[in-house]
ZATI-93779 format. One record per residue: x, y, z of N, C-alpha, C in turn. Coordinates in steps of 0.2 Angstrom, whole numbers, plus 5000, padded with zeros to 4 digits. Example, Ala and Ser with C-alpha at 12.3 -4.5 7.8 and 13.67 -1.06 7.14 Angstrom:
2
506649725039506249785039506649845039 506449895035506849955036506450005039 
***
This chain:
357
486050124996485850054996485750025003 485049965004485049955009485349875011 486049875015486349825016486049775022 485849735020485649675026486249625027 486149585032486749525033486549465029 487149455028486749405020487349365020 487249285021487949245018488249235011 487749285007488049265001488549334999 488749375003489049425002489649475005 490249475005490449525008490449595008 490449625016490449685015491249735017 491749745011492249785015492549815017 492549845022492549925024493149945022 493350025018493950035016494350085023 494850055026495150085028495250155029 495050185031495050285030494850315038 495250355039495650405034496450365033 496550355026496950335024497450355017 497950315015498050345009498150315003 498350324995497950264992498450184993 498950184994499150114994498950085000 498750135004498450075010497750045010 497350085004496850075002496850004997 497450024993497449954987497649914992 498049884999498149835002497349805004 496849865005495949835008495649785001 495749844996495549824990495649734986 496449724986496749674986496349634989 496349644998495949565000495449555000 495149614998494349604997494249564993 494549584987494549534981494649464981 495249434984495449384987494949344991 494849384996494149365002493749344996 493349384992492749354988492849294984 493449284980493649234979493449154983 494049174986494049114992493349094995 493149134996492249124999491849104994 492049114987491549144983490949164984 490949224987490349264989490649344986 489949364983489949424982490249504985 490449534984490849584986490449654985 490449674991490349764991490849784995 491149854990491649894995491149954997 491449965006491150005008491550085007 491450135005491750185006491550235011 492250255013492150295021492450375020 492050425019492450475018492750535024 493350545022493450605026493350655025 493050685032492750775032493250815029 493250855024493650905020493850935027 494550935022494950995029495051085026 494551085023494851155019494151175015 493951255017493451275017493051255011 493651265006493351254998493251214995 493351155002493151094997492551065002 491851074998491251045001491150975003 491450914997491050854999491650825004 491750775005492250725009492750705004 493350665007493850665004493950575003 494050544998493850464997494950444998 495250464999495950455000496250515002 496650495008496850545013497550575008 497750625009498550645006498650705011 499350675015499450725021499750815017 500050785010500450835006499950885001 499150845003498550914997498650955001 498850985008498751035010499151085009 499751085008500351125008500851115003 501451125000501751124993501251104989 500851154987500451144981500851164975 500751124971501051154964500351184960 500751214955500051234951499751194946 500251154943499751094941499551054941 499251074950498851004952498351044955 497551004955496951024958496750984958 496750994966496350964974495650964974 495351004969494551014968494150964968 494450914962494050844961494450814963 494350764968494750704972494350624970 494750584968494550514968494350454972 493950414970493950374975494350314973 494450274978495150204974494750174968 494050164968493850134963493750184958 493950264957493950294950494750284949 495250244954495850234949496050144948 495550104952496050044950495550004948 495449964943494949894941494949844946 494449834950493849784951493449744949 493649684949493149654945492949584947 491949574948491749614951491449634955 491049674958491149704965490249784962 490349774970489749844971489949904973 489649934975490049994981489150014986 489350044992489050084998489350125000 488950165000489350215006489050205014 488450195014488450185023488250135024 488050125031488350045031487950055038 487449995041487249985048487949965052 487849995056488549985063488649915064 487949885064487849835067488249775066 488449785059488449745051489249735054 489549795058490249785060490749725062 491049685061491249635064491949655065 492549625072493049665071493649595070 493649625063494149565057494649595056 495349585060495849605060496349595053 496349615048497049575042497549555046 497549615048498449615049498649585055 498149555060498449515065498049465063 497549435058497549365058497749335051 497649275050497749225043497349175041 497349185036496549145030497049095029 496949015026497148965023496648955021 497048925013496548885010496448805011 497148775010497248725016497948735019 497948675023498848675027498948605025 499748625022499948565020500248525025 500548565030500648535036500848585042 500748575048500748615055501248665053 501848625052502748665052502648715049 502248715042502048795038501648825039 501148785041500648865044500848885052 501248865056501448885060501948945057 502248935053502748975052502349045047 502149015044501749075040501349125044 501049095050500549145055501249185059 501649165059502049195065501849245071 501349185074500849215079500049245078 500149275074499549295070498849235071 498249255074497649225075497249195067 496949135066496749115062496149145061 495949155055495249205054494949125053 494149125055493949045052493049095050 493149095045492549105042492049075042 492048995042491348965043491048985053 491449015054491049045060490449105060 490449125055490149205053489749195050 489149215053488449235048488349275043 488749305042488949375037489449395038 489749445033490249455033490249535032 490749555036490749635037491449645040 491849665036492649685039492949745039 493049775044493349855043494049865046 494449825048495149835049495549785043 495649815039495649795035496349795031 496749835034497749855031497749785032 498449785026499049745026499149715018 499549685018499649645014499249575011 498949555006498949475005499349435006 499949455003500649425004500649365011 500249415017500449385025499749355028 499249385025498549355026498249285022 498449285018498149235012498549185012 498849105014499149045014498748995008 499248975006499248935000498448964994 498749024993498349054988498149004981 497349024979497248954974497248994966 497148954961497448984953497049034952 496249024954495749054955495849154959 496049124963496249194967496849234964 497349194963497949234959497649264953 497249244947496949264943496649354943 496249344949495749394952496449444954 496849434958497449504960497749504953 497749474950498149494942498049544939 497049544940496449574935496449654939 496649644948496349714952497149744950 497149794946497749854946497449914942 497849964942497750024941497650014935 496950084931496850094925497150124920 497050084914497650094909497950144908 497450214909497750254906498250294912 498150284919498850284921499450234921 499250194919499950134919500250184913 499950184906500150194903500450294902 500150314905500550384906501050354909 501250334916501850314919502450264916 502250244909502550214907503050264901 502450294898502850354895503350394898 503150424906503650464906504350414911 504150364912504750294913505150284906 504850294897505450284894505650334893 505450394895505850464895506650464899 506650434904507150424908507650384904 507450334902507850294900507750244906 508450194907508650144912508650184918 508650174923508650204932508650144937 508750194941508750154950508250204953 507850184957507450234963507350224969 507350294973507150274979506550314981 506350284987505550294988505750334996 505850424998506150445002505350495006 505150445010504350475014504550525018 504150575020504250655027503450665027 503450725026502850735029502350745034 502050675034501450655040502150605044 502550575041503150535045503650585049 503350635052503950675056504150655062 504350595063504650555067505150515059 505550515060506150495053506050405054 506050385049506050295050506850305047 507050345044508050325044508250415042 508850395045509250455045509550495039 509650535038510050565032510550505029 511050495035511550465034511350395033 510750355036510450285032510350305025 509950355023509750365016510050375011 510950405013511250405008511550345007 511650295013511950235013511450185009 510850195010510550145006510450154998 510350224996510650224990511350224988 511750214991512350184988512550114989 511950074988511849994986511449984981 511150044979510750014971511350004967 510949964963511649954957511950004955 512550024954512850054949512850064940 513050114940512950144932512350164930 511850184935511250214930511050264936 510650324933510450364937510050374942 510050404946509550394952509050434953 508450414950507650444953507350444961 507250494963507050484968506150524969 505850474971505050484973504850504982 504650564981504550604988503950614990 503650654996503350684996503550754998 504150734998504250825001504950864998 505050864992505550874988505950924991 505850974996506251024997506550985003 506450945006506850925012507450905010 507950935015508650945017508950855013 508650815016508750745014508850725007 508250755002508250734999508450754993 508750834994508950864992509850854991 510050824998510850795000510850754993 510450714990510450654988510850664982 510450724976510850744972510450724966 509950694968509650644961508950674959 508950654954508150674951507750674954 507350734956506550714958506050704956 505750634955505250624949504650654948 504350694955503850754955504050834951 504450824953504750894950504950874941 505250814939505150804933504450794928 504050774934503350784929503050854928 503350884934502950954933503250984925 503850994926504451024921504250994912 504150904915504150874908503550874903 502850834910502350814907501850854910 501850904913501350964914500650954911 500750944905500150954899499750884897 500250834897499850764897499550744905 499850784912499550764917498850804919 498950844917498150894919497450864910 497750834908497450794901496950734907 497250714913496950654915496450674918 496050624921495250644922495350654930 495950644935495950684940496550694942 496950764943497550794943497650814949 497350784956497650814963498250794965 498250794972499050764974499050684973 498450654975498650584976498650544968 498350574964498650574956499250564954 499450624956500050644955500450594959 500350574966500850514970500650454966 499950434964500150364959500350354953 500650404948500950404942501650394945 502050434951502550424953502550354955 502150324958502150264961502450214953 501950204949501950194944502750184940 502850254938503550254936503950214940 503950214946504450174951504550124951 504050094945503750014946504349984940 504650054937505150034930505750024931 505950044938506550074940506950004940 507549984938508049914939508149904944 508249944949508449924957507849994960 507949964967507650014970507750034980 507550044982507650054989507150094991 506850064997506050115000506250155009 505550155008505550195016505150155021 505450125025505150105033504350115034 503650085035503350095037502750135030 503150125026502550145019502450085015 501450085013501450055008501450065002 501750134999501850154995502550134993 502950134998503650064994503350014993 503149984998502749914997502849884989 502249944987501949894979502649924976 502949964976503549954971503949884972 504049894978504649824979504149764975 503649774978503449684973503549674965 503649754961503749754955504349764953 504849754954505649784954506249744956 505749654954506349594955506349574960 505649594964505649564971506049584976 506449664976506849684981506649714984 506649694992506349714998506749765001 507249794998507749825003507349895007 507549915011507349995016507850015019 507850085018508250125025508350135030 508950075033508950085039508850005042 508749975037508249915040509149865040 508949825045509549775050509349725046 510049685041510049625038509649575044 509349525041509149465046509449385045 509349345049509149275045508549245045 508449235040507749175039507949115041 507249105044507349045050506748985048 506449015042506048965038505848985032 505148945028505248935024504649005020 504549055024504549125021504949155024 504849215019505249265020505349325026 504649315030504649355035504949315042 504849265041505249205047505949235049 506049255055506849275058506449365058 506449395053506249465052506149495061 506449545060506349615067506149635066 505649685068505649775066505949795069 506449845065506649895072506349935077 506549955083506149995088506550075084 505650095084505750175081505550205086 505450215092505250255098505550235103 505850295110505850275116505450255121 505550215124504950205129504650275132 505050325133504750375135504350425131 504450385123504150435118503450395117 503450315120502950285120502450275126 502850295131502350315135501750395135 502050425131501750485128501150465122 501250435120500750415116500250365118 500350345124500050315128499950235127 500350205123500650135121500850105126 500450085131500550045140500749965136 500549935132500749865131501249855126 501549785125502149805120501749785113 501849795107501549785102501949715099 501249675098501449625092501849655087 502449615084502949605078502449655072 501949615071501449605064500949675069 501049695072500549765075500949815071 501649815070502049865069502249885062 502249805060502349815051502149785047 501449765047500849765044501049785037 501249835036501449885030501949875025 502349805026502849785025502949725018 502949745012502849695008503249635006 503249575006503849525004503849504999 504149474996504249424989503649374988 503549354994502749314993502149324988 502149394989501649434984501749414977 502349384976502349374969501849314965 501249354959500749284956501149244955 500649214951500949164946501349184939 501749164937502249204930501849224925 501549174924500949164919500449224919 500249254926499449304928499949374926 500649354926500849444927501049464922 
***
């Protein structure tokens, strides 16, 4: 398709190499963006070069765990793109894209209003975050695109909540994941990341401590990517990957794509059932659980705060997870914005309207 600059339409770039909930946070505001503008919507898709001989075309969602613990019920051969798992509506797709078309549109360090009710809350809502102003723009073109709506979108309208209500995962994963959620019965989960995270965002002894403030009396699922770790193994609790292999092997290779990141979003899913829950640092994979599980934003390791206004991020820290020595090795010479580091971070804000959900 050939794309020209055009004010009646956005174009926006997905995030990649990425993986899928950082994708569904691009997804989201594209949606939102086209809303608000009401201008028409093209997702751009950006593939990664395969990392593995056998696999010819490019890869539409990163998964740092298709390379290694392979199970046998899962093939990596057909991989999806975010648009063969979540509804869109409506919208286009490209795949390439003139350079030129590039504009560098921050999510995560800036914020859209719809209007400002007053200085005092849009101050506090940006919490330093730069204003996106859109009637500046001849076209629209945005390729830095992570974060949340939740922290980018201020006084979101009925119109717009509508439209996130309608962009979720397709039925026929809601509904496996729901299946094998009444299989369990009632539960608690935790959301315990490794992998591509081998720098720990909490300790052993954080993540036993944070599971032992999920509610009491119900069982503990736990969602990983790396079930043989020593961690999560200390835990003693179900693994909800290992229990789909065991339980629903037969209904999962039934679905029209059975790789790894398949298999992490029916986990994801399931997690959305769980009564209480507790995540991991620095994943948008907690993220979308916490927004479905009563609004509980708890994580491992993470320092109670106080709020100092009238959202939920006002007062918020992020911990320092590196030494300066480890950051001068990475070559991080300036200090990073608050909002540079936890972008990834989802809050109660996210919550629609009662009525849309």
């Amino acid at each position: 398709m050939d794309i020209k600059p055009s004010k009646d339409r956005i174009v926006f770039k997905l995030h990649n190499p990425c993986g899928l909930f950082n994708q569904v946070t691009c997804i989201e505001n594209a949606v939102a963006l086209s809303h608000f503008l009401k201008k028409d919507l093209l997702i751009h898709h950006i593939f990664n070069k395969p990392w593995s001989s056998d696999i010819e075309k490019g890869i539409g969602i990163y998964s740092a765990n298709r390379w290694y613990n392979k199970r046998k019920f899962v093939n990596n051969d057909l991989t999806p793109r975010i648009t063969d798992l979540i509804d869109v509506h409506p919208y286009g797709e490209v795949e390439y894209l003139d350079k030129e078309l590039n504009i560098e549109a921050n999510v995560f360090t800036q914020y859209f209003y719809n209007f400002s009710d007053n200085a005092f809350n849009e101050d506090k809502f940006c919490a330093g975050k730069r204003k996106f102003m859109p009637e500046f723009i001849d076209h629209y073109s945005f390729k830095w695109t992570l974060g949340w709506y939740s922290v980018f979108f201020m006084n979101r309208t009925p119109e717009v909540e509508k439209a996130l209500s309608l962009t979720k995962f397709k039925p026929e994963y809601q509904q496996f994941a729901k299946m094998i959620a009444d299989s369990l019965g009632d539960f608690v989960g935790a959301h315990i990341r490794r992998t591509d995270h081998r720098f720990d965002y909490a300790t052993e002894e954080q993540v036993m401590e944070g599971i032992a403030t999920l509610t009491p009396g119900y069982p503990v699922v736990v969602a990983t990517d790396d079930p043989w770790s020593k961690t999560v193994l200390n835990t003693g609790a179900l693994v909800l990957e290992n229990y789909i292999e065991k339980e629903f092997s037969k209904e999962f290779q039934e679905l029209k794509f059975t790789d790894e990141v398949t298999l992490g979003l029916i986990s994801n899913l399931v997690m959305c059932h769980a009564k209480d829950f507790i995540g991991t640092q620095g994943s948008t994979f907690t993220g979308y659980i916490q927004r479905h599980v009563g609004g509980n934003m708890r994580l491992f390791g993470e320092m109670p705060y106080e709020q100092t206004g009238p959202y939920t991020w006002n007062g918020y820290k992020f911990p320092e997870l590196r030494s300066a020595e480890e950051n001068k090795k990475m070559n991080y010479t300036s200090v990073l914005h608050e909002w540079d580091v936890h972008w990834w971070r989802e809050w109660p804000e996210s919550k629609l309207f009662p009525e849309l959900v």
